[in-house]
Every structure is written in C-alpha cells, then in structure tokens.
N, C-alpha and C positions, 0 to 999 in steps of 0.2 A: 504493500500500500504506500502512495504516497502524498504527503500532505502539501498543498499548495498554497501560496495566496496571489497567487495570478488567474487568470480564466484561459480555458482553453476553447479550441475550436470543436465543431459540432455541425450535425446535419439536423435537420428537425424539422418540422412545422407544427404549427402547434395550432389550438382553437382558443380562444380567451375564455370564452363561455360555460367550454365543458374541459377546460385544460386536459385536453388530449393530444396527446403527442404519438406521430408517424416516425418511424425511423428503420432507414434502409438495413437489411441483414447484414449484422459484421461491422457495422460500422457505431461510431461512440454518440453519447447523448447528453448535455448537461442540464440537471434538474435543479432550475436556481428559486433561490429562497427570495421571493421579493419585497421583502419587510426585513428592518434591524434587528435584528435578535441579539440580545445581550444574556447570558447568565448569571445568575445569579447566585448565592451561595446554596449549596445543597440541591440547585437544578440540573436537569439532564435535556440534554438533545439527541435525538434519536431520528434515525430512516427507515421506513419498513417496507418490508414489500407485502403485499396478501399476508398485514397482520403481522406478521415473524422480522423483527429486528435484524437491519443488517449493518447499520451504525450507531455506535453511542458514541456521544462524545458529552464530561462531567464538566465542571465550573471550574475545573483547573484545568481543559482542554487537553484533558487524555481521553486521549480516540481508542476505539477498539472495534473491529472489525468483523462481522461474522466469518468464521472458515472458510466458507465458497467464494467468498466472494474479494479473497487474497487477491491482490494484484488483477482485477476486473474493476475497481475504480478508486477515485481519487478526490478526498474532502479538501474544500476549500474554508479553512479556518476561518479568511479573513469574512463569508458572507453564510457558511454552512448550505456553500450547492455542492449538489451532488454530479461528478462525473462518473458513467458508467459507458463501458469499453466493449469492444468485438458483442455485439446484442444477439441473440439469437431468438427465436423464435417462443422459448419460453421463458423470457424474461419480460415476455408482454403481460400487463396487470399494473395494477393502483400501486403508486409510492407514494407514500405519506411522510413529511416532515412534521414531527410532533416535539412538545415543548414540558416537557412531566416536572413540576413545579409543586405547588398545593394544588393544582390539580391538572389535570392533563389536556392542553390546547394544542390542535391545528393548528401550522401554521400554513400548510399548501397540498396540497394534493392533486399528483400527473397520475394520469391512466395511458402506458406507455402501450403502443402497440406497434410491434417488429414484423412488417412484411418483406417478402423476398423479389431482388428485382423482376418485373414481369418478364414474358416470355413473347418473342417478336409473333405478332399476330400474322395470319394467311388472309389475303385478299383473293376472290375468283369471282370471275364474271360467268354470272347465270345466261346473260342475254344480251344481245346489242343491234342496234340498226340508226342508220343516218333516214331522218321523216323530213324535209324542207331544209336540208343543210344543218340542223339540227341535230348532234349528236344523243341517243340517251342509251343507258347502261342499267342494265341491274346487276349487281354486285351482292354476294356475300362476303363478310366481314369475320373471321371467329380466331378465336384467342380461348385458351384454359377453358372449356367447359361452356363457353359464355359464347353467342352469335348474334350479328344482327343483319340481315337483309336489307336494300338502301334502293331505291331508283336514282339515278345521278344522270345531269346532262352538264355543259358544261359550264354552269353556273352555281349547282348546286343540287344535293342530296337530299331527298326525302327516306323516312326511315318506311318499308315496307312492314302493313301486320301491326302496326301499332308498336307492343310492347317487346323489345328484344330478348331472346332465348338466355335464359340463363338469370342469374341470381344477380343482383347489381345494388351494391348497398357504401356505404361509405368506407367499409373496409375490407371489400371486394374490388377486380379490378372491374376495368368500365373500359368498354367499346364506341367509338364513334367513328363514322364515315361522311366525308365532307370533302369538298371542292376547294384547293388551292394551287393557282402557277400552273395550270395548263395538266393539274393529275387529279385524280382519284385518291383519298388518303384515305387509311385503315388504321385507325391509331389507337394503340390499347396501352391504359394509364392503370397507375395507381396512386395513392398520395406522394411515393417515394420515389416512381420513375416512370419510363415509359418509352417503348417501343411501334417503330411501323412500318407499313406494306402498303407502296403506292405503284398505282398505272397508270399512261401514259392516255389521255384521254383519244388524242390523234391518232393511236395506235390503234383503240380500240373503236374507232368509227371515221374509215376512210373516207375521205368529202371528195376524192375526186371518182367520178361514175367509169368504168369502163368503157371503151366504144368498140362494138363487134366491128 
C-alpha cells in the first residue's frame, strides 16, 4: 500500500445524482471524498465495500488495510480519496466513506460499476436499390447478443420494428445506426468505450444505370 498526498490520474465518468461511477476493465478509479474531514480524538475513518471494511484509518493516521486489497490501492491522507487499481469485474458494488465518531456518519457513497471494452459490432445489408437517384438500404446492425434493423438513405437512418432486439439498459451496451461522410455507421457503445462497422453508401447503391 501506498500512502499519498498528491492525486493521481483516473478514467471514470460519473452521475452527480446517483454517484455512479463507469470504469473500463483493468484500468484504476479514484473515489474522492468531497467534504473536509478532520478527526478527531478517538475517531475512525473507514472505506467499505458491500458492508466489509477495507480501510481504517485512527486520529493518529495509522492506516491499515484489509489483506486483499495489498497493493490494489492507494489512501490519500491529505483529503481521505480512495484510489483503486487494475478493477475487475467484481469489484463492481457500493463504497462507502464513513466517519465512526459518537456515532456513525456518511460521508459519500460510489456504486462502482466495471465493464469490459465492447466488442466491434457487424454491419450487413438486408436490401438495396437506387428509386429517383435516391439511394436507400436496409441494414442490420448486431453486436453481443443485442441487434437493431435500420432503413438508411443517404441522409439518414430510421430504426426498422420499433424496438431493437436485445436488452439495452444503462449498463448494457447500446446499438445505433446513422448517417455520417458519405457511410452507413454501426456503432456499438458503452459508458466506457466503443467500437464500429461502416459502409460505403456509393458502394452500396450504384447511381450510374447500365446501357445494353
């Protein structure tokens, strides 16, 4: 473990509202305390994860560290934020900074959640024809589990069927198809990254006619 009073860098995005924090696999996360916390005699500050302490630190600033979590992060004395390192997938869940005094205060509470970068999505076209020099395409779009069907010309995508195949929730990834620079884009997100599959609209609807 090592103790700092500097700030380190960090990937994250966060929600003010519901302090939730996104963060890429493998990569580190700092959990900052944003209030003074001072100690007092006989007070304790702590970090838990799901309940079970994984930092104390007393009113003489001895720190002590749960076992697992050796050398995975790094207390900042001078504001008591927490950095935590290489994140994996089960270290997603509630941290709490608490303040155990005469009685026991919240001071902040993240609900960390570690996704994996996505997986580049597959674009295919269903169907194409040039009507009035007008290109239009229908295209499927699918990524992990999840698909959405699109009509596109070369202006722009409408999503075929209403509601797209698959599960799509805030910490799920998400699917969209849309029209930019003369392509077809197939773009599959998550909070933390995001990959894509584009066609080449000209390609896919020849404007010049054959002459027998």
């Amino acid at each position: 473990m090592s103790l700092l009073l500097g700030f380190g860098l960090l990937t994250c995005i966060a929600s003010s509202e519901s302090s939730s924090v996104f963060v890429l696999k493998g990569q580190d996360v700092r959990l900052d305390v944003q209030e003074n916390v001072t100690l007092k005699e006989l007070e304790l500050f702590k970090w838990t994860f799901r309940s079970e302490n994984i930092l104390r630190c007393t009113d003489t600033l001895s720190v002590r560290v749960s076992p697992e979590y050796n050398n995975r992060l790094e207390f900042y004395q001078g504001n008591f934020s927490l950095l935590l390192k290489n994140l994996q997938q089960n270290d997603s869940g509630p941290y709490t900074a608490v303040l155990n005094g005469d009685k026991e205060k919240t001071i902040i509470a993240y609900q960390l959640i570690v996704q994996e970068r996505v997986e580049p999505p597959v674009l295919t076209v269903d169907s194409n024809s040039s009507i009035n020099a007008t290109c239009n395409v229908t295209v499927t779009c699918r990524g992990q589990n999840t698909s959405v069907t699109s009509s596109c010309n070369s202006r722009i995508c409408s999503q075929v069927g209403g509601e797209s195949r698959g599960a799509e929730t805030s910490t799920v990834r998400l699917l969209s198809v849309y029209v930019a620079g003369g392509f077809i884009i197939c773009n599959h997100s998550n909070q933390v990254s995001w990959a894509n599959d584009t066609k080449e609209i000209v390609e896919l609807c020849p404007m010049k006619s054959e002459r027998v």
